[in-house]
C-alpha positions in Angstrom: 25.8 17.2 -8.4 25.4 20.7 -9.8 23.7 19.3 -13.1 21.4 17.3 -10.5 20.4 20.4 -8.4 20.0 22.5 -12.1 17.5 19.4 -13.6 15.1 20.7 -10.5 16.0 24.0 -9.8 16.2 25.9 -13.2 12.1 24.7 -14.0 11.0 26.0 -10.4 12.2 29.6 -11.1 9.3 29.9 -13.9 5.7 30.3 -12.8 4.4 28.4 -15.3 6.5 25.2 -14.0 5.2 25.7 -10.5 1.6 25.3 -11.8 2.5 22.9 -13.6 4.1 20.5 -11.0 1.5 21.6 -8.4 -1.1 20.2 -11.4 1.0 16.9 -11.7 0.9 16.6 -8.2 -3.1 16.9 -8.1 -3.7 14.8 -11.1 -1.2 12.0 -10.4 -2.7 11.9 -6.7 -6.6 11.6 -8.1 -5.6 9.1 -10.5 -3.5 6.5 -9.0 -6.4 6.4 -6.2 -9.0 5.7 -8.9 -6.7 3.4 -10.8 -6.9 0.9 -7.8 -10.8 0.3 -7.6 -10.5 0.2 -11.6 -8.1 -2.1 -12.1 -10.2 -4.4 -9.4 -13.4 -3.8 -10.9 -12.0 -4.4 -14.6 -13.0 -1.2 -15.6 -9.9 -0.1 -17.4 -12.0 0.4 -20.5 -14.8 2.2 -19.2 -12.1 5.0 -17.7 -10.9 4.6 -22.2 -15.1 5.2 -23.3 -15.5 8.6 -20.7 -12.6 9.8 -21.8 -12.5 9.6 -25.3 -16.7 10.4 -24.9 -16.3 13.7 -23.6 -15.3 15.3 -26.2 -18.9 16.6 -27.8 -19.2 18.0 -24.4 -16.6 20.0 -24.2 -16.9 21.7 -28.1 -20.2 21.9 -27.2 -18.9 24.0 -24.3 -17.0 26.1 -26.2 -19.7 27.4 -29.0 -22.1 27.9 -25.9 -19.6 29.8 -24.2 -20.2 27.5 -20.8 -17.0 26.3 -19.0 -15.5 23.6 -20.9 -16.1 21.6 -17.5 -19.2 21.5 -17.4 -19.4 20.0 -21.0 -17.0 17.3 -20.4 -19.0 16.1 -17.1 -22.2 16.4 -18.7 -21.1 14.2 -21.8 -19.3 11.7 -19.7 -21.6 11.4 -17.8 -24.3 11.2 -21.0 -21.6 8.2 -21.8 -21.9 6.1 -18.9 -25.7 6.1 -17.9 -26.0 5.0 -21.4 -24.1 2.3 -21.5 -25.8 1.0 -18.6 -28.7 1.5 -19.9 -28.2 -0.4 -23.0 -26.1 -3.1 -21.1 -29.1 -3.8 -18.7 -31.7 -3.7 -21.9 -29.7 -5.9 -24.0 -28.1 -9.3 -24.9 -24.9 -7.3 -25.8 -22.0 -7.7 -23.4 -20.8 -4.5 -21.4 -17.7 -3.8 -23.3 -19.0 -4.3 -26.4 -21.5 -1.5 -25.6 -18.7 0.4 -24.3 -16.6 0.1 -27.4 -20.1 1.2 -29.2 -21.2 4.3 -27.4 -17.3 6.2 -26.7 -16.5 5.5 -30.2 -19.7 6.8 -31.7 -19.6 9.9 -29.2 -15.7 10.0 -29.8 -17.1 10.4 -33.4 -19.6 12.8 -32.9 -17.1 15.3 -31.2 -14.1 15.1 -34.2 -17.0 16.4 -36.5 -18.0 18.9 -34.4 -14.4 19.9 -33.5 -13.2 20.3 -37.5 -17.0 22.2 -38.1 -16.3 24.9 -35.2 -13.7 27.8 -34.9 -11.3 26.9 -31.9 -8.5 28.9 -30.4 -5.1 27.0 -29.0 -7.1 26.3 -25.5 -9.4 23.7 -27.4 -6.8 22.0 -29.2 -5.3 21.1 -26.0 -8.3 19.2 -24.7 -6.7 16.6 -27.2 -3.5 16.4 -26.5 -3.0 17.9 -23.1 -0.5 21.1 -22.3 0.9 20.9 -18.8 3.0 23.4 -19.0 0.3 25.7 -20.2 -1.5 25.3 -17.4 -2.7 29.0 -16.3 -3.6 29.9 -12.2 -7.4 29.7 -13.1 -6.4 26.0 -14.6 -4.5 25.2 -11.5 -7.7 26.5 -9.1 -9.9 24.3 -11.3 -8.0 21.4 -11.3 -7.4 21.1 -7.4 -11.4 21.8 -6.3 -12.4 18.7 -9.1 -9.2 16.6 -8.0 -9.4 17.7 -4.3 -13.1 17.1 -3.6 -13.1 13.7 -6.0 -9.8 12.6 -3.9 -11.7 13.3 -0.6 -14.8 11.4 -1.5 -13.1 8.5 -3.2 -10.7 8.1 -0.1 -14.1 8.9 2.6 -15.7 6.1 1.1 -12.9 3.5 0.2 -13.7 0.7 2.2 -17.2 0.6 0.3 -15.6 1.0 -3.2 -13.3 -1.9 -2.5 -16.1 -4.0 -0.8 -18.3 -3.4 -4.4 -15.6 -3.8 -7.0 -14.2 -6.4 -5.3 -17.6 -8.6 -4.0 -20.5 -6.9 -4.9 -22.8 -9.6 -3.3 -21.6 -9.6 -0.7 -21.9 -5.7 -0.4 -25.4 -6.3 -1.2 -26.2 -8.9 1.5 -24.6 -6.3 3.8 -26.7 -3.5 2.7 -25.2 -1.5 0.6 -26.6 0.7 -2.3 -24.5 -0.9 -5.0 -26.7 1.3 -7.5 -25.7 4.6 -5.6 -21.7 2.9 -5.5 -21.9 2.2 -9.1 -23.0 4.9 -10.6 -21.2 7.3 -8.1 -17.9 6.1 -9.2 -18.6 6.4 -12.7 -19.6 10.0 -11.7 -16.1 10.5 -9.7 -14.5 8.6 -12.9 -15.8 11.4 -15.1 -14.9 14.4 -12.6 -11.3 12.9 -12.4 -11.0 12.5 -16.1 -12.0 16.2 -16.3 -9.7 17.5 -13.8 -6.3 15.5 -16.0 -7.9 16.8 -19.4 -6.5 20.3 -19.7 -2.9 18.3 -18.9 -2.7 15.4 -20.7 -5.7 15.4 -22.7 -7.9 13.3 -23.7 -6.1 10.6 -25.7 -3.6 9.9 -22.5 -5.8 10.5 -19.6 -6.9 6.7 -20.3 -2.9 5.9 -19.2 -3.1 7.9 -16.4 -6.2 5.7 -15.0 -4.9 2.5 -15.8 -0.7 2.1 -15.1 -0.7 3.5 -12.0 -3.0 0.4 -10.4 -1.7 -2.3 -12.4 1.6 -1.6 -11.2 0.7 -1.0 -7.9 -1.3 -4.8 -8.5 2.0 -6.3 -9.5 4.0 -5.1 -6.3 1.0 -5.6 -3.4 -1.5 -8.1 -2.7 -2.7 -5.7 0.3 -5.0 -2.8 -0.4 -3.7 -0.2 1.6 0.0 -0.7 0.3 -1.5 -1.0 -3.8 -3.1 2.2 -3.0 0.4 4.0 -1.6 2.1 2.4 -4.2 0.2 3.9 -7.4 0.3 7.0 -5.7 3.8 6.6 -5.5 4.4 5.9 -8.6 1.9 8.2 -10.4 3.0 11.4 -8.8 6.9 10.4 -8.8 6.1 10.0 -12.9 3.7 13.1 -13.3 6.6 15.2 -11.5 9.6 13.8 -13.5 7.4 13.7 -17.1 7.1 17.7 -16.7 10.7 18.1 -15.9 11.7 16.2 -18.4 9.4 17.6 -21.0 10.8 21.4 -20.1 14.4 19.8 -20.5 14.1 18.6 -24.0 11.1 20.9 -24.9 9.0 17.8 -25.5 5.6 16.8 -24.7 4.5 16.7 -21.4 1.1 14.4 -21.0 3.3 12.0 -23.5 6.8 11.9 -21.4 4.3 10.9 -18.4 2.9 8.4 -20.2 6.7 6.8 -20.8 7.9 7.3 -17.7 4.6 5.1 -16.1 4.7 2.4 -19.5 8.6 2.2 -18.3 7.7 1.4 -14.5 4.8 -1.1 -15.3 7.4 -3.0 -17.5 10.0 -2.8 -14.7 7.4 -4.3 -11.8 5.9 -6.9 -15.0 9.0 -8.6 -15.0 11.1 -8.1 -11.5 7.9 -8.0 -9.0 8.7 -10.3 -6.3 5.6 -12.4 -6.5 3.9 -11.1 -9.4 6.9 -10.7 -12.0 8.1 -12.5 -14.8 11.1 -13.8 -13.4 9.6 -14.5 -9.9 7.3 -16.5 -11.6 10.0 -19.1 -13.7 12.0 -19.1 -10.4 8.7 -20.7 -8.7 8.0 -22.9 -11.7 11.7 -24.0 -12.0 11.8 -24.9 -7.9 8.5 -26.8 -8.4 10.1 -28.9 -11.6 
């Protein structure tokens, strides 16, 4: 019992632990939200292309001297009205495009980030440092996590209503233009507000899991939504303690921990699973 109440105490009685579970908190919370209307919408690989397309923003950032924030939105954002441009002007399918335009970007930004000086805070973009997380970080990441939470969760009926029947959201009157390319714009102020912690190569993880497990254990909105949240915060949380336990990793030993649960609710989900599956097939035989 001791060892139980140390695995949680001992991290709280740093500063730099209390950021950084307040910042899992945030993240996990924005995330999971966002990973419901994406996993509906199939846009698990657009969430992959504004990620990985940031990146020429934010170095760009840096040898300007402008917020790295501003950067990454303005590059992810670069990323998805082109690829809806070219989609729409085009016979090339959507995720082609996609795969096109974050890779070249993704590119773009690798050359620019082995051509200019960085310090330590760049090289975290990459890979993410949770734990490094100062009290400006923390201020940052709850106004862009806050205010994209509030907005996605002000307007949820209409997200659902366009990912998951866009005509009929049309015939209805709503303007699926303004929807689309507003959640593209909260898609890119959420991946923004995970970067500094997990970085870009994970924050695609963080968009994704959290949904598609929370699909595999509800066929009701409402519940999928409580469910990812659930289960991305309960992850972010543990990942940092366990990363400050065995001095690992943090964005990566939240990444585990969620690839764990998804493979727990793939096969033993009541309706969804695996094995709920071959008991159905086997009473129908």
């Amino acid at each position: 019992m001791t060892e139980l109440w140390d695995f949680f105490a001992v991290p709280l009685s740093y500063g730099f632990m209390q950021r950084a579970l307040l910042a899992a908190v945030l993240i996990g919370a924005v995330c999971s939200v966002l990973s419901c209307y994406l996993v509906l919408k199939g846009w698990s690989l657009m969430g992959d292309a504004i990620s990985h397309a940031v990146l020429p923003g934010v170095v760009l950032a840096f040898v300007l001297g402008l917020p790295l924030a501003v950067g990454a939105f303005a590059a992810g954002l670069t990323c998805a009205l082109l690829t809806g441009y070219l989609t729409e002007n085009s016979r090339v399918k959507e995720d082609t495009v996609m795969g096109i335009v974050f890779s070249g970007m993704f590119a773009f930004g690798l050359v620019l980030f082995t051509k200019v000086e960085t310090d330590q805070h760049l090289n975290h973009i990459l890979f993410g440092n949770m734990l490094g997380i100062t009290p400006r970080d923390l201020v940052e990441v709850a106004i862009i996590a806050g205010g994209t939470l509030l907005i996605v969760l002000a307007r949820r009926r209409d997200l659902l209503l366009y990912c998951f029947d866009p005509q009929h959201a049309r015939a209805i009157g709503l303007p699926l233009e303004v929807i689309h390319y507003g959640l593209l714009i909260l898609l890119a102020l959420t991946i923004i507000a995970s970067l500094k912690a997990v970085g870009i190569i994970l924050v695609v993880a963080m968009l994704v899991a959290p949904g598609a497990i929370a699909y595999l254990l509800s066929d009701r909105f409402e519940r999928m939504l409580v469910i990812a949240a659930s289960v991305a915060i309960g992850s972010s949380v543990l990942g940092t303690l366990v990363s400050f336990h065995i001095d690992g990793a943090t964005g990566p030993c939240i990444v585990l921990i969620q690839a764990f649960a998804f493979v727990l609710a793939f096969l033993f989900a009541p309706r969804r699973g695996v094995l709920a599956l071959r008991r159905g097939n086997h009473s129908a035989g």
